[in-house]
C-alpha positions as CSV (number, residue, x, y, z in Angstrom):
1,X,69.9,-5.5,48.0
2,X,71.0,-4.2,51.6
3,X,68.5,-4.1,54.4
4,X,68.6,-1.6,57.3
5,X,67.4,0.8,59.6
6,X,69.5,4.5,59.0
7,X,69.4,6.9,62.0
8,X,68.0,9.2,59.4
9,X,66.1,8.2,56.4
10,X,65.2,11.8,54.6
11,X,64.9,11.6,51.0
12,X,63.6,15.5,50.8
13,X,61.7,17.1,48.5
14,X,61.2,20.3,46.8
15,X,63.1,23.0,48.9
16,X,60.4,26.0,50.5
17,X,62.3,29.4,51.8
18,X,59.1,29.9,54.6
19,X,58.7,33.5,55.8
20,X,57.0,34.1,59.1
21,X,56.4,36.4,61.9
22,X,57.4,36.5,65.1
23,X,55.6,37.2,68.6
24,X,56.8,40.8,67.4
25,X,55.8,40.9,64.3
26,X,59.7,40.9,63.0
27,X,59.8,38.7,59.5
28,X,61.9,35.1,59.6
29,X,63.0,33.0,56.8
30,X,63.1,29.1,57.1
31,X,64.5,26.7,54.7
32,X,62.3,23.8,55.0
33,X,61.6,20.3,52.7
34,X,59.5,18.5,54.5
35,X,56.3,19.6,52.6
36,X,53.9,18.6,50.4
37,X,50.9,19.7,48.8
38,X,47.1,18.6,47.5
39,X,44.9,21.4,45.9
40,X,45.0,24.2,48.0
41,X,46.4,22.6,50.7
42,X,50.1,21.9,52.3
43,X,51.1,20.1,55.2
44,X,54.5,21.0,56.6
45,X,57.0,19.7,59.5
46,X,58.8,21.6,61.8
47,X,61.0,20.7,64.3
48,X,60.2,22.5,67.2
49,X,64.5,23.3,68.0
50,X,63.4,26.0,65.1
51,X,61.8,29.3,65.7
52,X,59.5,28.9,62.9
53,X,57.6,26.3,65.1
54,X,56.8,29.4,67.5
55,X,56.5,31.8,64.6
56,X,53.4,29.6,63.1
57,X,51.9,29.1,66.7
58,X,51.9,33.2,67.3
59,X,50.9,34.3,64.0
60,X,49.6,31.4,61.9
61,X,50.4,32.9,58.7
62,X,53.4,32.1,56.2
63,X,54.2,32.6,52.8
64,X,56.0,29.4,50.8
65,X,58.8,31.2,48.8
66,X,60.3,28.6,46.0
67,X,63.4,29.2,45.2
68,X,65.6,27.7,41.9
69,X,68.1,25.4,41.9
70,X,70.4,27.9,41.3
71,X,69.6,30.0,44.5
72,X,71.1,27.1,46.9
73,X,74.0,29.3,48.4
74,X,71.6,31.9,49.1
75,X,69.7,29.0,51.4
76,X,72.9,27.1,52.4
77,X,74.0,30.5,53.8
78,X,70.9,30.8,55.6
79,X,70.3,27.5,57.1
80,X,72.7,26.9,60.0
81,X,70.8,29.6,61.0
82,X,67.6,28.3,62.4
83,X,67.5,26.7,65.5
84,X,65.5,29.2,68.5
85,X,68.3,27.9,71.4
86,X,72.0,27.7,71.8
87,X,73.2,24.2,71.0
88,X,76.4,22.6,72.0
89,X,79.5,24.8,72.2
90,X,80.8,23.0,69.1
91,X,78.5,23.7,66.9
92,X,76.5,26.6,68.7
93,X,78.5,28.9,66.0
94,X,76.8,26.5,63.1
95,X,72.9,26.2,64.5
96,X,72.2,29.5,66.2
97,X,69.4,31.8,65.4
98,X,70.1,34.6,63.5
99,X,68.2,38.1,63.2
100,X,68.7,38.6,59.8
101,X,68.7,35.9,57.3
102,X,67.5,38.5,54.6
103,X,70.7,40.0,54.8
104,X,73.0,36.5,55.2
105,X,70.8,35.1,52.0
106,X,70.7,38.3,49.9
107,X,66.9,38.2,49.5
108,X,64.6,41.2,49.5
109,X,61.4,40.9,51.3
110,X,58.3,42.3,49.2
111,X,55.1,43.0,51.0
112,X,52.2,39.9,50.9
113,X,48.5,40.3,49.8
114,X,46.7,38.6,51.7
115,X,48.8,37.3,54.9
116,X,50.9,39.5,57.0
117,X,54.7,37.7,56.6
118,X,56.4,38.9,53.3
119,X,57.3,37.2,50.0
120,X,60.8,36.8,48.9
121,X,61.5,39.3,45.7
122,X,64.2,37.0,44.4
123,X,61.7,33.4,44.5
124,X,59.8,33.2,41.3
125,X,56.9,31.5,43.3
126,X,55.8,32.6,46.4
127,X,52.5,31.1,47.7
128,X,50.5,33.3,50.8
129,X,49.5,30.8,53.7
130,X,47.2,30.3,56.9
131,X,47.5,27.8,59.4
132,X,44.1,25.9,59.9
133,X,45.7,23.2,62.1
134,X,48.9,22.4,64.2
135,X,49.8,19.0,65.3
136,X,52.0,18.9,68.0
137,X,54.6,15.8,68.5
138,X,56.9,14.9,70.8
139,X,60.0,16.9,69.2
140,X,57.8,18.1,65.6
141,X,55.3,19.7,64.7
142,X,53.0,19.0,61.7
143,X,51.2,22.4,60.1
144,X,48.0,22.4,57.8
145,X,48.0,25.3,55.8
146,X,45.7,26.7,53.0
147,X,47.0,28.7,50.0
148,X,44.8,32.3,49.9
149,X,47.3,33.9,47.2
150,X,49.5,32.6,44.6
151,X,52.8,34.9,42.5
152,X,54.2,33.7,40.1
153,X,56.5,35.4,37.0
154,X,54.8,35.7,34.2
155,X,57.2,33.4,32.1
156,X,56.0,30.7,34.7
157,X,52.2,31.0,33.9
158,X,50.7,29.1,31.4
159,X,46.9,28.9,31.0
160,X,46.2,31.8,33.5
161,X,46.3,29.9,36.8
162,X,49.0,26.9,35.7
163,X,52.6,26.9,36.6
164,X,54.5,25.4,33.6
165,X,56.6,22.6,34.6
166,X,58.8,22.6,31.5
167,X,60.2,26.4,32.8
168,X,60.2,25.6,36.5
169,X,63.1,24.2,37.6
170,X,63.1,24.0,41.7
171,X,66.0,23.2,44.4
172,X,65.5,19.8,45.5
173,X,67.5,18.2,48.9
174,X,67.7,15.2,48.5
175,X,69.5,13.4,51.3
176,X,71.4,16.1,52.3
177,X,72.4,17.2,49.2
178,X,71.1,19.8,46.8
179,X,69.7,19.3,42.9
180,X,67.8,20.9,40.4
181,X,66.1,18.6,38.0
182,X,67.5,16.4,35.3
183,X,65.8,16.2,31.4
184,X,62.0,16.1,31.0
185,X,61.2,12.5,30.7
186,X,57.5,12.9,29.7
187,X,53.9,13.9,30.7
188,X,52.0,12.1,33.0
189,X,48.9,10.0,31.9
190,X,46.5,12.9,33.9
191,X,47.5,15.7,31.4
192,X,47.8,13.7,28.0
């Protein structure tokens, strides 16, 4: 066994297409990963280079769009596309904000419930959000959200209100790299 420190040491998780709204109300899409969730709660990271981080400070509202493994092109195409400001001239063409990443990813936006940024037609879950809390860091952000409104297709529903694990099969980044899951290896002691 190796020991060491990496510059980076992001093992990811499941892969969230967040919409929000701008200062002018104009809808954004964000791939994020840095999420995770307890009951009807989430707690998110943003890095504050991306306009997300100002979308969720002017209206704290956002809807978690969960794409499938299978939609990664639509959210690689999307993602150089997130940072607010110009970077360096070598990659500025890689990392600048776009206007329309609903176009670039091929998603249709569908209007939300409950919260004013829209869902993502072509995400089989989408979950409506508010902000309750923002955590500001020195170049992060951390955002507590509640869920108000869960969609989910119907072949994804089991028990009324359950989303059937054995069906779902989400994008996963893990270290830099995107996965969809391997074979079911059993139930957890919880739902036996």
């Amino acid at each position: 066994m190796k020991s060491f420190l990496p510059n980076m040491f992001y093992y990811g998780f499941p892969v969230v297409l967040l919409t929000t709204l701008d200062e002018k109300g104009k809808a954004d899409i964000t791939p994020i990963s840095c999420t995770f969730t307890l009951g009807t709660n989430a707690v998110i990271a943003l890095v504050k280079l991306n306009q997300v981080y100002d979308n969720v400070k002017s209206t704290p509202e956002a809807v978690f769009n969960l794409p499938t493994a299978q939609m990664w092109q639509q959210v690689e195409a999307i993602a150089p596309y997130t940072a607010k400001n110009p970077v360096p001239p070598q990659k500025a063409s890689k990392y600048t904000h776009t206007e329309d990443k609903f176009t670039l990813g091929g998603f249709t936006q569908l209007a939300s419930e409950k919260v004013r940024p829209p869902r993502i037609a072509q995400c089989p879950i989408q979950a409506e959000a508010k902000v309750i809390n923002i955590i500001d860091r020195d170049t992060y952000a951390l955002v507590e959200l509640e869920f108000v409104q869960v969609h989910a297709e119907d072949d994804l529903v089991i028990e009324g209100n359950k989303i059937n694990p054995l069906k779902w099969e989400p994008l996963i980044y893990n270290f830099k790299h995107y996965y969809g899951l391997g074979e079911h290896k059993g139930l957890t002691f919880s739902i036996k």
